[in-house]
Backbone as JSON, one array per atom type, in Angstrom:
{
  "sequence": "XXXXXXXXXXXXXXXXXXXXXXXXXXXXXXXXXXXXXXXXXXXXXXXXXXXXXXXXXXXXXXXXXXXXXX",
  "N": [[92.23, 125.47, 78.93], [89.54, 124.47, 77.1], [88.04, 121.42, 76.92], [87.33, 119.87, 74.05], [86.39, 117.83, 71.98], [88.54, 116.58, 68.94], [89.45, 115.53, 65.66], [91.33, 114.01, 63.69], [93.44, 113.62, 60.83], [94.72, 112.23, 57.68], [94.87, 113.77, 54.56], [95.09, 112.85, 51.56], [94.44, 114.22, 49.05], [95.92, 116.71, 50.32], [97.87, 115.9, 50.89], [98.8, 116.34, 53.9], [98.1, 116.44, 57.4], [95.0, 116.78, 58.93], [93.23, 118.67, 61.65], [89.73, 118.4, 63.01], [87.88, 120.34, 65.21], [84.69, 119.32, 65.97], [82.78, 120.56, 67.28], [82.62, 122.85, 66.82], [81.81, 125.02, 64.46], [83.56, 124.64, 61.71], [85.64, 124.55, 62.47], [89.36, 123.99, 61.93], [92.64, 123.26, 60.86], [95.97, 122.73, 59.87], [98.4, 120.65, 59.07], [102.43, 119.21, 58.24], [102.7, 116.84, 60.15], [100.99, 114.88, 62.66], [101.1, 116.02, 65.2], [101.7, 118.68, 64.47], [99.37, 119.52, 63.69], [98.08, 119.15, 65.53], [98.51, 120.93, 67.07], [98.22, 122.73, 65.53], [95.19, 123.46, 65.91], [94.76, 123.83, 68.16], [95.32, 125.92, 68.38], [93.62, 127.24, 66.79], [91.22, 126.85, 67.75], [91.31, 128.5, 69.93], [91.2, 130.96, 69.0], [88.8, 130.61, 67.85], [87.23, 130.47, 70.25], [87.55, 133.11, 71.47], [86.59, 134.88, 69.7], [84.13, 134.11, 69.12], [83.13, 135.34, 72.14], [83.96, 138.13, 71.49], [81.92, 139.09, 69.8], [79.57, 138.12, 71.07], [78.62, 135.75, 70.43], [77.54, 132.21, 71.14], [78.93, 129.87, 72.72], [79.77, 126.18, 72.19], [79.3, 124.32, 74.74], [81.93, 121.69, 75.9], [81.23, 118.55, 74.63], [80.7, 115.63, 76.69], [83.16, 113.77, 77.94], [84.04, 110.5, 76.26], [84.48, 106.88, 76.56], [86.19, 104.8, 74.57], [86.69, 101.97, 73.21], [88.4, 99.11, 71.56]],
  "CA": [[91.56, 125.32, 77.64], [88.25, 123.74, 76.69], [88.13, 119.88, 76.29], [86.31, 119.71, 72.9], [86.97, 116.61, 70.5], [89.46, 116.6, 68.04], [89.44, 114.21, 64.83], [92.8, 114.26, 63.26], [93.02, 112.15, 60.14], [95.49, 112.33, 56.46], [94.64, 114.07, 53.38], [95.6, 112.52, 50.49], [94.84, 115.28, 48.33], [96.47, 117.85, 50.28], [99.37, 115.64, 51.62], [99.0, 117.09, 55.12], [96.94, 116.0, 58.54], [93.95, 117.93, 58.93], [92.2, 118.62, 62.67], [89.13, 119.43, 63.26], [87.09, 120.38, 66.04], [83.52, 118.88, 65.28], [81.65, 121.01, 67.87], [82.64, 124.63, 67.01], [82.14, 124.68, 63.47], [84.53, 125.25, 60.71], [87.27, 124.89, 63.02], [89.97, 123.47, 61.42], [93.3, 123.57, 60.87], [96.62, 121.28, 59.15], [100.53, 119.98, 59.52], [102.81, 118.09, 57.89], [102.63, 115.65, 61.2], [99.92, 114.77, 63.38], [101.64, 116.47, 66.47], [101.06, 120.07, 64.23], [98.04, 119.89, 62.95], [96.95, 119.48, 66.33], [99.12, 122.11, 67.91], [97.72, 124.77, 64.87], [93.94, 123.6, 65.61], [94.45, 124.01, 69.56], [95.22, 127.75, 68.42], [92.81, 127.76, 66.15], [89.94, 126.96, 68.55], [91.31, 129.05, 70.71], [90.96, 131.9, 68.63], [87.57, 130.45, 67.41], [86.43, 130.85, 71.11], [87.48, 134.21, 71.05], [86.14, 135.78, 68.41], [82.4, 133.91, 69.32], [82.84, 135.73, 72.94], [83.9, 139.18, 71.14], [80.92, 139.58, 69.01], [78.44, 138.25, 72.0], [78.16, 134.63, 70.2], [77.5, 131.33, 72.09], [79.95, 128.77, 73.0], [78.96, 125.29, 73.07], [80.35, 123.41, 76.15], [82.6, 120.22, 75.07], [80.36, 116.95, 75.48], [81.14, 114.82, 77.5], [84.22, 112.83, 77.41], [83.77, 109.31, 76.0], [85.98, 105.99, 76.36], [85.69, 104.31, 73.58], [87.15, 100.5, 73.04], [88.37, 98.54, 70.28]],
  "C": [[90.42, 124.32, 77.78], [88.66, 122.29, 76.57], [87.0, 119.72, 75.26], [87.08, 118.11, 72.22], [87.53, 116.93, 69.41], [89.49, 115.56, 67.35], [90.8, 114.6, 64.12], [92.73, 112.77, 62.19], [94.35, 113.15, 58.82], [94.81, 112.87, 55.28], [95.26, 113.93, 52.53], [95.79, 113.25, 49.52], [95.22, 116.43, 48.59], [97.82, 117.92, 50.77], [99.83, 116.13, 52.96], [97.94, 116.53, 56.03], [96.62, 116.92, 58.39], [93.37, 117.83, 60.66], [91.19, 119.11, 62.34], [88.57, 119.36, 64.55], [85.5, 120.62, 65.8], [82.45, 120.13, 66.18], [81.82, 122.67, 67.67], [83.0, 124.12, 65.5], [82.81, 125.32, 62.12], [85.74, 125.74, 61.47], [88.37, 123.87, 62.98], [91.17, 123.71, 61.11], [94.68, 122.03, 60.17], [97.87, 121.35, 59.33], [100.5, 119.09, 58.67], [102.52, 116.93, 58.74], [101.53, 115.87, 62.3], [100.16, 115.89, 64.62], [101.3, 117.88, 65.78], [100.16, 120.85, 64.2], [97.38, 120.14, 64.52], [97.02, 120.53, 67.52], [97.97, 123.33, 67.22], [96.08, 124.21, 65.35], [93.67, 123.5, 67.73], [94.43, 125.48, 69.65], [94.17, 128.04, 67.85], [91.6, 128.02, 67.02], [90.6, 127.98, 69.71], [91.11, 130.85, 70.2], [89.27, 131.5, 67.99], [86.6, 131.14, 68.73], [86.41, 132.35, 71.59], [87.12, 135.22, 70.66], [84.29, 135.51, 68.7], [82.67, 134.93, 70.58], [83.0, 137.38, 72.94], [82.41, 139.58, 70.39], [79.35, 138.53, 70.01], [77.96, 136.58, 71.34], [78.32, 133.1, 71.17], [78.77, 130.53, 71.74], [80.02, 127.95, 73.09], [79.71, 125.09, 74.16], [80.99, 122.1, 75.21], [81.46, 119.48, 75.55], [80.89, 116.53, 76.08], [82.21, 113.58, 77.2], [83.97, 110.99, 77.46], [84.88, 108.26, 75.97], [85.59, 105.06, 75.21], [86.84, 102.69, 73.4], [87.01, 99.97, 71.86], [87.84, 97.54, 70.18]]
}
Protein backbone atom coordinates (compact mmCIF):
# COMPACT_ATOMS: atom_id res chain seq x y z
CA UNK A 1 0.00 0.00 0.00
CA UNK A 2 0.77 3.65 -0.67
CA UNK A 3 2.30 5.73 2.23
CA UNK A 4 -0.03 8.79 2.03
CA UNK A 5 -0.75 10.92 5.31
CA UNK A 6 -3.45 10.25 7.45
CA UNK A 7 -5.02 12.94 9.97
CA UNK A 8 -7.21 11.18 12.40
CA UNK A 9 -8.90 13.50 14.84
CA UNK A 10 -12.70 13.36 17.11
CA UNK A 11 -15.92 14.66 16.00
CA UNK A 12 -17.86 16.07 18.44
CA UNK A 13 -20.80 16.38 16.41
CA UNK A 14 -20.78 13.04 15.05
CA UNK A 15 -19.33 11.28 18.19
CA UNK A 16 -16.97 9.19 16.06
CA UNK A 17 -13.05 9.58 14.78
CA UNK A 18 -12.89 10.70 11.39
CA UNK A 19 -9.62 9.87 8.90
CA UNK A 20 -8.74 11.48 6.25
CA UNK A 21 -6.33 11.22 3.62
CA UNK A 22 -5.37 14.92 2.69
CA UNK A 23 -3.72 14.07 -0.66
CA UNK A 24 -6.42 12.06 -2.55
CA UNK A 25 -9.30 14.11 -2.07
CA UNK A 26 -12.50 13.40 -0.36
CA UNK A 27 -11.07 10.43 1.07
CA UNK A 28 -12.42 9.86 4.19
CA UNK A 29 -13.76 7.61 6.31
CA UNK A 30 -14.96 7.05 10.51
CA UNK A 31 -15.01 4.58 13.83
CA UNK A 32 -16.06 4.56 17.03
CA UNK A 33 -12.06 4.24 17.97
CA UNK A 34 -9.13 5.60 16.43
CA UNK A 35 -7.76 2.05 15.50
CA UNK A 36 -11.21 1.88 12.98
CA UNK A 37 -11.45 4.81 11.53
CA UNK A 38 -8.13 4.18 10.36
CA UNK A 39 -8.59 0.58 9.38
CA UNK A 40 -12.07 1.85 7.24
CA UNK A 41 -9.93 4.83 5.59
CA UNK A 42 -6.92 2.36 4.67
CA UNK A 43 -9.85 0.60 2.62
CA UNK A 44 -11.17 3.47 1.65
CA UNK A 45 -8.05 4.81 -0.10
CA UNK A 46 -7.55 1.78 -1.31
CA UNK A 47 -10.58 1.72 -3.17
CA UNK A 48 -10.08 5.49 -3.91
CA UNK A 49 -6.85 4.36 -5.79
CA UNK A 50 -8.75 2.05 -7.63
CA UNK A 51 -11.40 3.58 -9.02
CA UNK A 52 -8.81 6.79 -10.17
CA UNK A 53 -6.73 3.87 -12.10
CA UNK A 54 -10.14 2.34 -13.59
CA UNK A 55 -11.38 5.38 -15.25
CA UNK A 56 -7.61 6.40 -16.51
CA UNK A 57 -7.35 9.17 -13.55
CA UNK A 58 -4.01 10.29 -11.95
CA UNK A 59 -2.65 9.23 -8.72
CA UNK A 60 -0.69 11.56 -6.76
CA UNK A 61 2.46 9.92 -5.21
CA UNK A 62 2.49 10.26 -1.18
CA UNK A 63 4.95 13.24 -0.23
CA UNK A 64 7.47 12.69 1.38
CA UNK A 65 7.57 11.38 4.80
CA UNK A 66 8.15 14.04 7.48
CA UNK A 67 9.48 13.78 11.25
CA UNK A 68 8.00 16.12 12.97
CA UNK A 69 8.99 17.08 16.86
CA UNK A 70 7.28 18.42 19.72
Amino acid sequence: MHKYEIIIYWSREDQVFIAEVPELPRCIAHGNSQEIALRNVHEAAQLWIATAKEFGDPVPEPKRQRLMLA
